[in-house]
Structure formats: structure tokens, C-alpha cells
DSSP file (Angstrom, degrees, kcal/mol; ACC not computed):
  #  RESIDUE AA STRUCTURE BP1 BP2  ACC     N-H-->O    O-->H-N    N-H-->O    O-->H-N    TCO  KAPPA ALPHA  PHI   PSI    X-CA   Y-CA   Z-CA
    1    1 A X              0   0    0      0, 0.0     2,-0.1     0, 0.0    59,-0.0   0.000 360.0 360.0 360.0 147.9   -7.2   -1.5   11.3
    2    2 A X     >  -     0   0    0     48,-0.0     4,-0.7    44,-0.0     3,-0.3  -0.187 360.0 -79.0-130.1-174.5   -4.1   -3.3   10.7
    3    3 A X  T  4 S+     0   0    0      1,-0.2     3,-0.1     2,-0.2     5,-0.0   0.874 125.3  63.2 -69.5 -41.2   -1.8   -4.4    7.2
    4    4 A X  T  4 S+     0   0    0      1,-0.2    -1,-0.2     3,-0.1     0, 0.0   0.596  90.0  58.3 -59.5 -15.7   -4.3   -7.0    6.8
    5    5 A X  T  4 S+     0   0    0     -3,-0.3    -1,-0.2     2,-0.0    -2,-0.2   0.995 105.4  57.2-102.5 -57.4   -7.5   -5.0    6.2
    6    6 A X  S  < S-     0   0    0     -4,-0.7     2,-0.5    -3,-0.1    56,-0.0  -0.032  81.7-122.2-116.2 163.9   -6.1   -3.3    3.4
    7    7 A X        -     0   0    0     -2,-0.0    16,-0.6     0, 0.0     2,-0.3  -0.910  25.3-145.8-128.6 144.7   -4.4   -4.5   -0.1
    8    8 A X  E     -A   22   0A   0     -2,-0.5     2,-0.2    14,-0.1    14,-0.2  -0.750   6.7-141.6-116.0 143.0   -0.6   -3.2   -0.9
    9    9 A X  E     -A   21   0A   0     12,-2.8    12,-1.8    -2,-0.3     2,-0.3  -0.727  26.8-171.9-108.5 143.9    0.4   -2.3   -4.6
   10   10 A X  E     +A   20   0A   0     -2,-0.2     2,-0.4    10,-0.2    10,-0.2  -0.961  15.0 149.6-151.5 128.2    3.7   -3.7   -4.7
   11   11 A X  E     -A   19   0A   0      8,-3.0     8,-1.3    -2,-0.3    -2,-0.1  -0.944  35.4-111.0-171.0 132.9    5.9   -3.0   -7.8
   12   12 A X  E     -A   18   0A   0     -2,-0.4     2,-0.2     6,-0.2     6,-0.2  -0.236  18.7-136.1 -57.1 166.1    9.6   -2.5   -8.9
   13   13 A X    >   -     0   0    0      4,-1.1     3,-4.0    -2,-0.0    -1,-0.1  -0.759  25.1-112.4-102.5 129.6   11.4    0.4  -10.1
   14   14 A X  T 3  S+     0   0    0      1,-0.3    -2,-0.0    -2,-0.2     0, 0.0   0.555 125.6  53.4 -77.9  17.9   13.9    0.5  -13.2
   15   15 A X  T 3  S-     0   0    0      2,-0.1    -1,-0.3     0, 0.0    -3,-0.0   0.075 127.9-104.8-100.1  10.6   16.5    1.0  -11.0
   16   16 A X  S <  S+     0   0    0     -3,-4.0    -2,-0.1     1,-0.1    -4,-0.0   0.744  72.9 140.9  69.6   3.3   15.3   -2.5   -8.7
   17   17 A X        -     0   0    0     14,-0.0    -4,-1.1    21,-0.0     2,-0.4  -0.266  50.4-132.0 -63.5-176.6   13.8   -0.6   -6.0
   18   18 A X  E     -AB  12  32A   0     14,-2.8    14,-2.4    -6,-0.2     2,-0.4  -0.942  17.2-169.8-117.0 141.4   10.8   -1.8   -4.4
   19   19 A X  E     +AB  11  31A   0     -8,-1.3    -8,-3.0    -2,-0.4     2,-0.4  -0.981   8.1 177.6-129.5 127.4    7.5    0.6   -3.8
   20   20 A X  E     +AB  10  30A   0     10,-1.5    10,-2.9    -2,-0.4     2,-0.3  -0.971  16.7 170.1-132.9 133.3    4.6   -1.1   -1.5
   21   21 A X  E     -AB   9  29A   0    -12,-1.8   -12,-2.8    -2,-0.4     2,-0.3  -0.966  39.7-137.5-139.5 157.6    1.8    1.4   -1.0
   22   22 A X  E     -A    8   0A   0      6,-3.3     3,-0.4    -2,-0.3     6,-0.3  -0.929  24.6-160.6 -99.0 122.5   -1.5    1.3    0.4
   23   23 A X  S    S+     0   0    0    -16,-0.6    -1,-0.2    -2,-0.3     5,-0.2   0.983  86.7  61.1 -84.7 -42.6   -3.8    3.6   -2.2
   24   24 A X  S    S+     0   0    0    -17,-0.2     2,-0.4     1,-0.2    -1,-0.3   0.401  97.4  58.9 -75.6 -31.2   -6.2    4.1   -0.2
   25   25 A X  S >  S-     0   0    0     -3,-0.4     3,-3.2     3,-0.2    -3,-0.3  -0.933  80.7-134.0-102.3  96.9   -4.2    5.8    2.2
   26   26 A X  T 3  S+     0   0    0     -2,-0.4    -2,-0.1     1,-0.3    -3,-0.1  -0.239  89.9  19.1 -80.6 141.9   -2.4    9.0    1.0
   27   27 A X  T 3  S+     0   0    0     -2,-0.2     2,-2.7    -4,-0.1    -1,-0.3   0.128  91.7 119.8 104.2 -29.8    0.8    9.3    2.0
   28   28 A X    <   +     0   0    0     -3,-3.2    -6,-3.3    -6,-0.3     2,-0.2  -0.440  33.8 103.6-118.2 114.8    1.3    5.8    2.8
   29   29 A X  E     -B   21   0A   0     -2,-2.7     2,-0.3    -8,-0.2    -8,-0.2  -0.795  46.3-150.1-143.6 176.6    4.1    4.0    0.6
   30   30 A X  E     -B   20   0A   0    -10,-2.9   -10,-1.5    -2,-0.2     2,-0.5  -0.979   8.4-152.1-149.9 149.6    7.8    2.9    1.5
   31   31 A X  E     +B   19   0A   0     -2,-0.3   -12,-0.3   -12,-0.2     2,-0.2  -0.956  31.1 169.1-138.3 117.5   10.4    2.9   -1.3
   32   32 A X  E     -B   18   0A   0    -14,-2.4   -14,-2.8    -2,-0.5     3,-0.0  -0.504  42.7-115.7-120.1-173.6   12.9    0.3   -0.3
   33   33 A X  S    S+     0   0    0    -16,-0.2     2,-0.2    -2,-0.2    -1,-0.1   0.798 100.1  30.5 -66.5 -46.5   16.0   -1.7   -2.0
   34   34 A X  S  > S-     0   0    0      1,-0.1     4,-0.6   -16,-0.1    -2,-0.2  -0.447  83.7-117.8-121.8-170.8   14.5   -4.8   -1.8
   35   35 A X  H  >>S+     0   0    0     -2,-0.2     4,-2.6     2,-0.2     5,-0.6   0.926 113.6  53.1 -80.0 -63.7   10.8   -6.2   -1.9
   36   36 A X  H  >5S+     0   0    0      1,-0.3     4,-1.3     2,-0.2     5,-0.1   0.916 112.6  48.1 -41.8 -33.9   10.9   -7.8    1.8
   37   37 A X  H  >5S+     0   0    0      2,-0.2     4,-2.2     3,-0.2    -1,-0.3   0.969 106.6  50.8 -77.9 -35.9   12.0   -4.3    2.9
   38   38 A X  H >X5S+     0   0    0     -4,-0.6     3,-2.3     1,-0.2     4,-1.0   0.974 116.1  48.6 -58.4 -75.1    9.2   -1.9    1.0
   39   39 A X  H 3<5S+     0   0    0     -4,-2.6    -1,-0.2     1,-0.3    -2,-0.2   0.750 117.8  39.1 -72.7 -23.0    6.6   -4.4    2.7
   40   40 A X  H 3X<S+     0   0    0     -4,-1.3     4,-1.1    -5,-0.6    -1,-0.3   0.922 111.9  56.0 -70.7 -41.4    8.3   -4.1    6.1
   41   41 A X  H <X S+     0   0    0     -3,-2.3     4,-0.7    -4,-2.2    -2,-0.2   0.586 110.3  41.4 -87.4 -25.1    8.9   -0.7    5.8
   42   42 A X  H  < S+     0   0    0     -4,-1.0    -1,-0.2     2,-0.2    -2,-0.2   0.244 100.0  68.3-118.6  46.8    5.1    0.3    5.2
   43   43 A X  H >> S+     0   0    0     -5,-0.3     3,-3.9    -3,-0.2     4,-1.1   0.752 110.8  39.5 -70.7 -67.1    3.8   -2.0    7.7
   44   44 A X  H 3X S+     0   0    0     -4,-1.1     4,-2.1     1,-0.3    -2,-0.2   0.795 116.9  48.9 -52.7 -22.8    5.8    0.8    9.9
   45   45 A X  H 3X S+     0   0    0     -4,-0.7     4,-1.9     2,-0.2    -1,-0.3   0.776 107.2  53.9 -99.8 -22.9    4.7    3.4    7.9
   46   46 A X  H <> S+     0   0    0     -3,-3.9     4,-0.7     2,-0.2     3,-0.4   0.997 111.9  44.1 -67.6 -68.8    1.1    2.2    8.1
   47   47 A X  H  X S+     0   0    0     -4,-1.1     4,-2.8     1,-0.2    -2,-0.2   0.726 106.9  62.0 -45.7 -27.6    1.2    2.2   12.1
   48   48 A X  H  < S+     0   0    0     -4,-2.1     3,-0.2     1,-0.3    -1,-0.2   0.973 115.4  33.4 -78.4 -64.6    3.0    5.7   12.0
   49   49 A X  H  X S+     0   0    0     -4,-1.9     4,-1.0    -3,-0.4     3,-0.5   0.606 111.2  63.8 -70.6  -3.3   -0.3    7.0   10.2
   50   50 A X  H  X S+     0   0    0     -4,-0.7     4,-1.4     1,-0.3    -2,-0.2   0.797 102.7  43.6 -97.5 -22.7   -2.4    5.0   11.9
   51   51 A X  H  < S+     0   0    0     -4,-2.8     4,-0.3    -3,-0.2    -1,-0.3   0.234 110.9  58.0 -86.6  23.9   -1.7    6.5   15.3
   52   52 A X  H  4 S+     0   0    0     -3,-0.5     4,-0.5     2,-0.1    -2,-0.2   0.616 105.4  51.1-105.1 -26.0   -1.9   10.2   13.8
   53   53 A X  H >< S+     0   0    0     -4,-1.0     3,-3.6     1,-0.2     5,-0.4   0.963 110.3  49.9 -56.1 -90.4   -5.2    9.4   12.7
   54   54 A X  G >< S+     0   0    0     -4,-1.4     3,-1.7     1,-0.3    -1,-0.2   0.537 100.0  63.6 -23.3 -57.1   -5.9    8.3   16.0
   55   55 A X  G 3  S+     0   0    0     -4,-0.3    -1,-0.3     1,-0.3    -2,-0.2   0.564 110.0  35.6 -35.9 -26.5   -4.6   11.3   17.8
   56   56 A X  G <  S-     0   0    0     -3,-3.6    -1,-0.3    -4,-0.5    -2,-0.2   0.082 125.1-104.8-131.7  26.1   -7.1   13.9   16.5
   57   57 A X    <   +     0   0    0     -3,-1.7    -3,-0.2    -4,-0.3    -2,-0.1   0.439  69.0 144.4  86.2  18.7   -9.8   10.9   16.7
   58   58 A X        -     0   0    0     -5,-0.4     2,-0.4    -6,-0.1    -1,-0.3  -0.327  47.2-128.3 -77.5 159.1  -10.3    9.9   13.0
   59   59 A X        -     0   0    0     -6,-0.1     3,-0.1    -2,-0.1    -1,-0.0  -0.889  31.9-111.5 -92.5 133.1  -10.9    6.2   11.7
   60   60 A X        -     0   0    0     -2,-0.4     2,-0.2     1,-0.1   -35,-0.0  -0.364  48.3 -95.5 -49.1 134.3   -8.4    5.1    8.8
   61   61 A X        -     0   0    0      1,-0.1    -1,-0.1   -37,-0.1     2,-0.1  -0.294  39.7-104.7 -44.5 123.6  -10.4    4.8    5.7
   62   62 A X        -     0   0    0     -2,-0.2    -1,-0.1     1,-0.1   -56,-0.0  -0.407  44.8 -90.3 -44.8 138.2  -11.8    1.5    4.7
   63   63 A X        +     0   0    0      1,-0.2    -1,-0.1    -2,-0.1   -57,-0.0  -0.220  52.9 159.5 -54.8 141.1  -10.2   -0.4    1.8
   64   64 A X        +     0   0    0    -57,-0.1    -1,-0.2    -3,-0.1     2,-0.1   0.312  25.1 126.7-144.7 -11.7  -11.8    0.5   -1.2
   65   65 A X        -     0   0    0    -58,-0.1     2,-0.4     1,-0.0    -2,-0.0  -0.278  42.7-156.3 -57.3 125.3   -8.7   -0.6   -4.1
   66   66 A X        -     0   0    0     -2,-0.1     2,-0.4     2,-0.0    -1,-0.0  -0.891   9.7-144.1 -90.1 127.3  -10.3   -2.9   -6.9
   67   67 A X        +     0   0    0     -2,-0.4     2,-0.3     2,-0.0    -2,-0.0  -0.873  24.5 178.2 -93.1 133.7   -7.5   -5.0   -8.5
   68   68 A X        -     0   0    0     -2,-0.4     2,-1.0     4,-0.0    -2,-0.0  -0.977  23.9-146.7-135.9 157.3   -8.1   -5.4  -12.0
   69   69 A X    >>  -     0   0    0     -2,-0.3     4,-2.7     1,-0.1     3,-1.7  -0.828  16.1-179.3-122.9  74.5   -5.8   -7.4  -15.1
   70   70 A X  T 34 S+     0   0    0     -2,-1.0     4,-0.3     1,-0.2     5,-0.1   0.249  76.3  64.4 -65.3  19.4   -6.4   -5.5  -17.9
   71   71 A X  T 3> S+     0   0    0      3,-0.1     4,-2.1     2,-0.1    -1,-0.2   0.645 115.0  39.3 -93.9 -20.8   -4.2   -7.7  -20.2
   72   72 A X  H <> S+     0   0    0     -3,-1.7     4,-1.9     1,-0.2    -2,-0.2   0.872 116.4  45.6 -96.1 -24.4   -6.9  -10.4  -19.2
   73   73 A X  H  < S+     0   0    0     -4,-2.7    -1,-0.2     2,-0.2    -3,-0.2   0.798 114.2  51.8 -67.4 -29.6   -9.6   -8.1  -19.4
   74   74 A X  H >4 S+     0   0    0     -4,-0.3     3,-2.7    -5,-0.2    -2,-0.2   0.921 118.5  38.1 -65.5 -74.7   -8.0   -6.8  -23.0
   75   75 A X  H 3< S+     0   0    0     -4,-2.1    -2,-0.2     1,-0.2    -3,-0.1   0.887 107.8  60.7 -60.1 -42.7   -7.8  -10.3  -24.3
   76   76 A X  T 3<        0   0    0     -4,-1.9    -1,-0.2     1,-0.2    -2,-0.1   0.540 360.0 360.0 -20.5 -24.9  -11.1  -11.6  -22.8
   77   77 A X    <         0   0    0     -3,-2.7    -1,-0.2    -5,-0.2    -2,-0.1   0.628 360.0 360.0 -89.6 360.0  -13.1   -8.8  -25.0
């Protein structure tokens, strides 16, 4: 499984950092300066766990995050 099988939460910081994590996956986030760099940075962070998995012969979890817009869901009701 790859960056692509999975969906990255991607969200500033009041300071302007960047945080991209994969929930699904614990442990795996990157907390970067910029946007480009969080998403770069847990691509790497992705493979890093995705070969330890591999090493004692587990499969990465399937994506399982639901995205949801509760301001639309809020106003919608």
C-alpha cells in the first residue's frame, strides 16, 4: 500500500506549521514549515512504517477515515 490508498488530514498550526497525517495509521504524521513539506515528509514517513510492518510480516491497515463537513451537515439539518 502506497500514499494513494489512504486519505491525509492536512491542517495548519497557529504558528503556520503544516501537520499531514494518515489516521489510520498511528504514528504516522510529519509536522513541517510548509504544506508541500508535511506532505513530502509523510510520504517518507509512510514508507518508513510501511517497511517495519513488513519486517515482522504485517499488512498496513486498510483506509478506514470518513471525511465529514459538519458545518454542512450543521446547516443542512
Amino acid at each position: 500500500m502506497g500514499l494513494n490508498d489512504y486519505k491525509i488530514v492536512l491542517y495548519s498550526q497557529e504558528d503556520g506549521s503544516w501537520v499531514a497525517e494518515i489516521p489510520v495509521i498511528s504514528g504516522c504524521y510529519a509536522l513541517m514549515p510548509t504544506r508541500d513539506q508535511a506532505l513530502e515528509e509523510v510520504e517518507g514517513v509512510l514508507r518508513m512504517i510501511s517497511e517495519e510492518y513488513r519486517e515482522k510480516g504485517l499488512a498496513l491497515p486498510p483506509d478506514s477515515t470518513d471525511v465529514v463537513d459538519i458545518q454542512r451537515n450543521e446547516r443542512d439539518s
